[in-house]
C-alpha positions as CSV (number, residue, x, y, z in Angstrom):
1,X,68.7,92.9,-100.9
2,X,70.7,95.8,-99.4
3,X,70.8,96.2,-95.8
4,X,68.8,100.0,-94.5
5,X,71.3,103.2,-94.8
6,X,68.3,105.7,-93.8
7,X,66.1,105.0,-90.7
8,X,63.9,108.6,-89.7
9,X,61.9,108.5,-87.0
10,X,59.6,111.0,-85.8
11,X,56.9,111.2,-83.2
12,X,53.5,112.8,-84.3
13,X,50.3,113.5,-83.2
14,X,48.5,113.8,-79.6
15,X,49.8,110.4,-78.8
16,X,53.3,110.8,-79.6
17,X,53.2,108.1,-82.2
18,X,56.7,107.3,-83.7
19,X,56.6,107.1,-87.5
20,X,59.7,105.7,-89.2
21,X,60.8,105.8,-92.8
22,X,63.2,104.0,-94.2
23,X,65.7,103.3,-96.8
24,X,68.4,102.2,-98.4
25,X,69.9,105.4,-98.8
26,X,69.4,108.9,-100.4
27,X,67.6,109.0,-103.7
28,X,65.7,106.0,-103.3
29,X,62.5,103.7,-102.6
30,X,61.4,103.7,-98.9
31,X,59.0,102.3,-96.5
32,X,56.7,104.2,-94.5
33,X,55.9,102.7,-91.0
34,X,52.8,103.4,-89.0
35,X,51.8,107.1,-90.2
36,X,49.3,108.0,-87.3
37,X,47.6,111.8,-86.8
38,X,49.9,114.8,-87.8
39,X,52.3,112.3,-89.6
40,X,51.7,113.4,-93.4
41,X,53.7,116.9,-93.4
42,X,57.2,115.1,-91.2
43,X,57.2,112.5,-94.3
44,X,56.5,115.0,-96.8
45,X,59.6,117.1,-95.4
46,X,61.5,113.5,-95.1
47,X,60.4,112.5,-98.4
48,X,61.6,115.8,-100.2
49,X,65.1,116.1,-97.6
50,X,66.5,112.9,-99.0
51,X,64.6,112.3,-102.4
52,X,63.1,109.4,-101.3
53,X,59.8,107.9,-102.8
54,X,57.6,105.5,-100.6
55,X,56.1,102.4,-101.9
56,X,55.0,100.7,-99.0
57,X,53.0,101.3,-95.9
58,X,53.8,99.1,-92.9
59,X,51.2,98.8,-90.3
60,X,52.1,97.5,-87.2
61,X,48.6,97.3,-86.0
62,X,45.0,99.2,-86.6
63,X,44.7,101.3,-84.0
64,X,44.4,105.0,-84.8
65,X,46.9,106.3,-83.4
66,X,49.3,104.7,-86.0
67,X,47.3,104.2,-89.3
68,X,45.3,107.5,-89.1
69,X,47.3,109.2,-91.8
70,X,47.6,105.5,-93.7
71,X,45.2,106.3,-96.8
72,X,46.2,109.6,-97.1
73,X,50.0,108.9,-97.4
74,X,49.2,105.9,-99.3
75,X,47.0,108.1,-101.7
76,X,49.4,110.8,-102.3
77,X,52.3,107.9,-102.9
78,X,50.4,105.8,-105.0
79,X,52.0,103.1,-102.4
80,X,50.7,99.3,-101.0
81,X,49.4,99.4,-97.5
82,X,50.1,96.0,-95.4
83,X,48.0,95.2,-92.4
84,X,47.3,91.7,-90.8
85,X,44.0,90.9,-91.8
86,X,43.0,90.1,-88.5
87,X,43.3,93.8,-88.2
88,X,42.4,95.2,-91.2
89,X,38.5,95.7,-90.5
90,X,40.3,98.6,-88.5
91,X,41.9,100.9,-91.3
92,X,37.8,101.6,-92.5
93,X,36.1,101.3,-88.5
94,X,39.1,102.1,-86.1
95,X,36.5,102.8,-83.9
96,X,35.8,99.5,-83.1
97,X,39.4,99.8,-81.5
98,X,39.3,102.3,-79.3
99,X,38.8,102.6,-75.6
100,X,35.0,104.6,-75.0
101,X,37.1,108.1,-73.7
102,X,38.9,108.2,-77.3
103,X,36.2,107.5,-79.2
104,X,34.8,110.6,-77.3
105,X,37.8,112.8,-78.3
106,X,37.9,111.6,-81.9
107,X,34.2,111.8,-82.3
108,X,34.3,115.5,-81.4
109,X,36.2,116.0,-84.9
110,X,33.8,114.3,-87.0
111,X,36.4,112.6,-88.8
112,X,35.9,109.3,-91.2
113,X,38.4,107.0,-92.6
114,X,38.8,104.2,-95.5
115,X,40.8,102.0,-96.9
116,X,43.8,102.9,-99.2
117,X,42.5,101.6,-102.9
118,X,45.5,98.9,-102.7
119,X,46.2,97.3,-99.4
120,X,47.8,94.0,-98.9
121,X,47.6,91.3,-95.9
122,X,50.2,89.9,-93.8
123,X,50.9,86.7,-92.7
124,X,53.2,85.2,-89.3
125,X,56.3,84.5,-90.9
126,X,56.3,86.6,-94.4
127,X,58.9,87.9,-95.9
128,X,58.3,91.3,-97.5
129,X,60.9,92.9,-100.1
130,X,59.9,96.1,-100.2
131,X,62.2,99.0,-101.9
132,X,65.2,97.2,-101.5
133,X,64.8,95.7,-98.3
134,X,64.1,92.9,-96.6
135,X,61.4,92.6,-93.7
136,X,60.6,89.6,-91.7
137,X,56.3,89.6,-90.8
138,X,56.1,88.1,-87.3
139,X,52.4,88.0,-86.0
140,X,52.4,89.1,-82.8
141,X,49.3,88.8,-80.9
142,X,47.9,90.5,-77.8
143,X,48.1,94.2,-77.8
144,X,45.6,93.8,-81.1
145,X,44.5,90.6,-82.6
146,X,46.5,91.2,-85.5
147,X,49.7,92.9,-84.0
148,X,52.5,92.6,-86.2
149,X,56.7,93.6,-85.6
150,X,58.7,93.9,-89.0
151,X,62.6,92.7,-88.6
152,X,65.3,93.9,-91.3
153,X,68.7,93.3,-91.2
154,X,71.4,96.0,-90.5
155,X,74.5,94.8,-91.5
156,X,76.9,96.5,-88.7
157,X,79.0,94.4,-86.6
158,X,77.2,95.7,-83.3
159,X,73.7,95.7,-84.8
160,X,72.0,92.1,-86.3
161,X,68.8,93.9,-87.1
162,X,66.2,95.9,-86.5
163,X,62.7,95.4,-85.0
164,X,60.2,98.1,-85.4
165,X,57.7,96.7,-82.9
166,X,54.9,98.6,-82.7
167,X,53.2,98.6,-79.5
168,X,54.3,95.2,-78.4
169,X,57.7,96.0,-76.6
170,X,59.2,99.4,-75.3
171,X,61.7,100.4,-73.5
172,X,61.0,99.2,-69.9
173,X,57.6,98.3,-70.5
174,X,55.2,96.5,-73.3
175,X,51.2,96.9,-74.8
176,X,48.1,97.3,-72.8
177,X,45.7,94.4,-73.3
178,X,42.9,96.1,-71.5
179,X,41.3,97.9,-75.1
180,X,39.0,95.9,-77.7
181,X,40.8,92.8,-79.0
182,X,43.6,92.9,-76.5
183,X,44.1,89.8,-74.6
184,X,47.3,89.2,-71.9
185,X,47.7,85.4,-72.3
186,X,48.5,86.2,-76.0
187,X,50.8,88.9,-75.1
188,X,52.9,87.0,-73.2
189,X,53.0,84.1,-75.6
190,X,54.3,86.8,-78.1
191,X,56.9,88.0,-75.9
192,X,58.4,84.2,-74.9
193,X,58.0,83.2,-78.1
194,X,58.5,86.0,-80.8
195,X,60.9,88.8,-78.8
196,X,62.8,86.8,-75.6
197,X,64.0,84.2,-79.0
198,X,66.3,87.2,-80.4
199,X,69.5,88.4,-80.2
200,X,70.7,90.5,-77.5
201,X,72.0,93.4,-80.4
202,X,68.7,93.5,-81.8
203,X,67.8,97.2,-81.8
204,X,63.9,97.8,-80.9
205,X,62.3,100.9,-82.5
206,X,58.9,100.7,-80.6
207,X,55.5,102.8,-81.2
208,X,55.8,105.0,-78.5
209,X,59.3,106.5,-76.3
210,X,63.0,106.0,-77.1
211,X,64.9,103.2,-79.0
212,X,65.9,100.2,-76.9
213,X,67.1,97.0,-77.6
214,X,66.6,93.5,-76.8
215,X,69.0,92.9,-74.5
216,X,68.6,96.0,-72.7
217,X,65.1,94.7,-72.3
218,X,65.9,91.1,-71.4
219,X,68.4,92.9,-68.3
220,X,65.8,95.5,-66.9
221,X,62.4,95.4,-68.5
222,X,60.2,94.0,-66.3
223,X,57.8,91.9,-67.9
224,X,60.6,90.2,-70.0
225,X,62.1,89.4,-66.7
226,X,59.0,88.0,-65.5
227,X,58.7,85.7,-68.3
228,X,62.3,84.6,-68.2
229,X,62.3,83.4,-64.2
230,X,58.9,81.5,-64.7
């Protein structure tokens, strides 16, 4: 397994989702993490800019906001969608996980979804080798049900890895619990158990806002901090 040599990220969509793609380099297989709304035409232009050709979709968790665009891209690539199958009832009905106000908005478009024609499930603990790369499945619980980070090495002195967490940990803050399936004693378990655990160079590429790492977190975000003087 080679270490990643392309990360893009990209926010998209009235949400501000971050999309990632990934690679080894120019020229070669990639990954596709959490394509939400209005993220098909900033991986097309990826895609075509390096010469890249997905055969994955990571899902970090079903809620719209980052699988809308998941059968489509997955369509067009002829790629494997992963989801944690406590999740997955949420790439066909990701209604049920949506607060009532955006269910109003997205209702007003009329819009229907299914699953991709291949998806595969995830499991605490996997690991996935996916277009040259290596990425460790850790199930993590609270935001969703089946809430999932994906670690992958990096290979640089200052850098172990990399943790594209979803919407589990950002910078200075972590997931709301309060929509359907969300549930705050399993967050913090997740975050003492799965995130505080990791090294302090571990850089976070979250769902939503800026790149952080862990121990930036561990210093100043307060939840973490909360967790650590209990």
């Amino acid at each position: 397994m080679s270490s990643i040599g392309l990360i893009a990220g990209f926010p998209a969509g009235p949400w501000g989702t971050n999309c990632y793609v990934v690679a080894t380099g120019p020229g070669s297989e990639c990954v596709v993490i959490d394509p939400g709304k209005d993220s098909a035409a900033g991986i097309a232009d990826v895609v075509r800019e390096h010469r890249l050709k997905p055969v994955s979709v990571l899902v970090t968790h079903g809620h719209v906001d980052h699988m809308w665009c998941v059968a489509p891209v997955a369509g067009t690539y002829d790629a494997t969608a992963w989801i944690h199958p406590t999740d997955r009832h949420l790439l066909a009905d990701p209604m049920a996980g949506m607060s009532p106000e955006t269910v109003q908005m997205v209702l007003g478009g009329g819009y229907s979804w299914a699953e991709p024609d291949d998806v595969q499930e995830l499991a605490d603990g996997q690991a996935l080798e996916l277009a040259g790369l290596r990425f460790l499945v850790d199930h993590t619980p609270g935001h969703t049900e089946g809430s999932v980070t994906f670690r992958t090495p990096y290979g640089r002195d200052d850098v172990s890895e990399v943790m594209f967490s979803g919407d589990v940990l950002f910078a200075g803050s972590i997931g709301r619990t309060d929509l359907p399936g969300g549930n705050h004693a399993a967050m913090l378990r997740s975050l003492t158990t799965k995130v505080l655990p990791l090294a302090d160079d571990t850089v976070v590429l979250p769902g939503h806002g800026d790149q952080t790492s862990i121990g930036r977190e561990r210093a100043t975000n307060p939840f973490l901090q909360d967790l650590i003087t209990s």
